[in-house]
N, C-alpha and C positions, 0 to 999 in steps of 0.2 A: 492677769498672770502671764507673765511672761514662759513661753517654753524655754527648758534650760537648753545650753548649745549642747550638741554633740562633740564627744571631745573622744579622740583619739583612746583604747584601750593600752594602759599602760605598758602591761607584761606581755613575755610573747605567748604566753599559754592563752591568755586574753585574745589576742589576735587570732592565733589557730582555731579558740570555738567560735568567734565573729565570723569567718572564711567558712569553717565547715557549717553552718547555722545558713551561710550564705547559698551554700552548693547543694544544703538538702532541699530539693524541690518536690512542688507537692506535681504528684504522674497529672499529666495532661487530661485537659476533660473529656473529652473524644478516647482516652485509653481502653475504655472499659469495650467500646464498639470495632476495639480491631482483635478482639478475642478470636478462637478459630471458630470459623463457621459464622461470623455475627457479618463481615466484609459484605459475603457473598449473599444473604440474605439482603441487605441494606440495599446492594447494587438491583439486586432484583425488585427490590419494591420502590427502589426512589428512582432507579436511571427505565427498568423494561416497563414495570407496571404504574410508573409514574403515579404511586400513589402520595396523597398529601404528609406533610411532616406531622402534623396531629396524629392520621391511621396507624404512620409509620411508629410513631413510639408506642402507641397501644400494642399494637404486632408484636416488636419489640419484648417488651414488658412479659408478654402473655408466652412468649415462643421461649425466651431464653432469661427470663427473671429479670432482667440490665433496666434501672428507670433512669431518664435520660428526660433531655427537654430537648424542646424545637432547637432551642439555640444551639444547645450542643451538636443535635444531627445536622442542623444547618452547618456548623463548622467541621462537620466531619465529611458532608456531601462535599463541599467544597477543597477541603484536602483532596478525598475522592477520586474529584476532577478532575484535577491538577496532574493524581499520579494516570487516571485512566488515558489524559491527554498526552503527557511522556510515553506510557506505552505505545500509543497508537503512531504518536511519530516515529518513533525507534523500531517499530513494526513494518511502517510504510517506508520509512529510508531502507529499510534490509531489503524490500520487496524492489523501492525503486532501481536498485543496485543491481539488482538480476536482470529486471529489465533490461537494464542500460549497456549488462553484458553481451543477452542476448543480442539486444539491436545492434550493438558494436561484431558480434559474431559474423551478423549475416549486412553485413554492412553493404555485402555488394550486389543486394539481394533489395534493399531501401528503398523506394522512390519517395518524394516529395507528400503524394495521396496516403502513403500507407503511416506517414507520420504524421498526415492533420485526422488520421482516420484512429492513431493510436492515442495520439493528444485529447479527440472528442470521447474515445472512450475511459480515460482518466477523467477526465472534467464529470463525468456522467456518473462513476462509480465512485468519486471522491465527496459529489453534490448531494446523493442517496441519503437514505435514511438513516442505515446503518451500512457506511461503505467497508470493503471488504477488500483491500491490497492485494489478498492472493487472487480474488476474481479477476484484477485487470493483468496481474501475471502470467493466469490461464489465456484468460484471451489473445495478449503480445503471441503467446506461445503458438497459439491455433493459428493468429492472422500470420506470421512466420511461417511455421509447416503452409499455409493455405501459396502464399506468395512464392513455396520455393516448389510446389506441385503444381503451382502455375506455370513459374518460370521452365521446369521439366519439360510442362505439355506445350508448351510451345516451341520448345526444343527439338522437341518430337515431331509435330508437326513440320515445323522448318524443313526437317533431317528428309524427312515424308517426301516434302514438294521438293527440294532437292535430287533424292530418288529417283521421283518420276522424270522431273526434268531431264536426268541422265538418262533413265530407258528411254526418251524418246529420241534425245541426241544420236543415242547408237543405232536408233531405226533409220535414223535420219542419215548417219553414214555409212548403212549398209544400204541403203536407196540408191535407185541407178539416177538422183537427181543430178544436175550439173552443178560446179561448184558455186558459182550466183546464188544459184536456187537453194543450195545448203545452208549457204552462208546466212540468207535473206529469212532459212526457217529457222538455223540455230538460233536469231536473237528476237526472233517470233517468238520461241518458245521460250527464252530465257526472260525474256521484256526486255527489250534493247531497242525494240521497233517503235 
């Protein structure tokens, strides 16, 4: 038996319920599992508690009535994925962008160490188990404050020997030394000598 050809529907009313016959689709098989509250369960048992797709559709079944197969949760983990993977970039880009602010902030405040020491702490919290974007946030944040109460205390310090240097200068020119001898202590005390 030959199949007969398919041949064009004559009239237009023909056509319109061909088209709309076309557009009614049956819901996706994965629908039933993005109900409220079913997402967040699934994430929990297939992504934290890694349990098997078998356990998980008994769970399933038993928690919220939904009977589903491997293959549907299979296809639904993997949707999943995809969007948990989109979040986490779009989460980590917003974060790297603060960063990059900050670092751009204190730009003059940078050295070479503080960027292979900010790079290894990205590589570390990004390698993690479950890496955490605002954790290496915090940290830019702290090694920043840490680097500019560095730069501070050595300021201070500097300002200090400075100071002193100066009291001594002035001892040095109220001394009934000759002026050789002033001359030969001022860069004694300054390091000139």
């Amino acid at each position: 038996m030959d199949p007969s050809p398919v041949t064009p529907p004559d009239s237009d009313q023909a056509r319109a319920d061909l088209l709309n016959s076309n557009l009614e689709r049956k819901p996706k098989s994965t629908s039933k599992l993005w109900a409220p509250g079913v997402p967040e369960f699934l994430d929990d048992c297939l992504f934290t508690q890694n349990f098997s797709l078998e356990r998980t559709v008994a769970l399933l079944a038993e928690k919220f009535g939904i009977e589903s197969s491997k293959t549907r949760l299979h296809e639904w983990r993997k949707e999943r994925s995809q969007q948990l993977s989109l979040e986490r970039i779009q989460r980590n880009n917003s974060v790297c962008e603060s960063i990059n602010d900050a670092l751009r902030a204190n730009a003059d405040q940078i050295d070479e160490s503080l960027f292979r020491m900010v790079s290894q702490l990205a590589f570390e919290i990004s390698t993690s188990h479950n890496p955490d974007p605002a954790k290496l946030k915090m940290l830019v944040d702290c090694v920043l404050r840490l680097k500019s109460l560095s730069n501070d205390s050595e300021k201070i310090a500097l300002l200090k020997q400075k100071a002193a240097q100066t009291d001594q200068c002035k001892e040095v020119a109220a001394s009934a030394l000759t002026p050789e001898q002033k001359q030969a202590r001022y860069r004694e005390i300054l390091g000139l000598a």
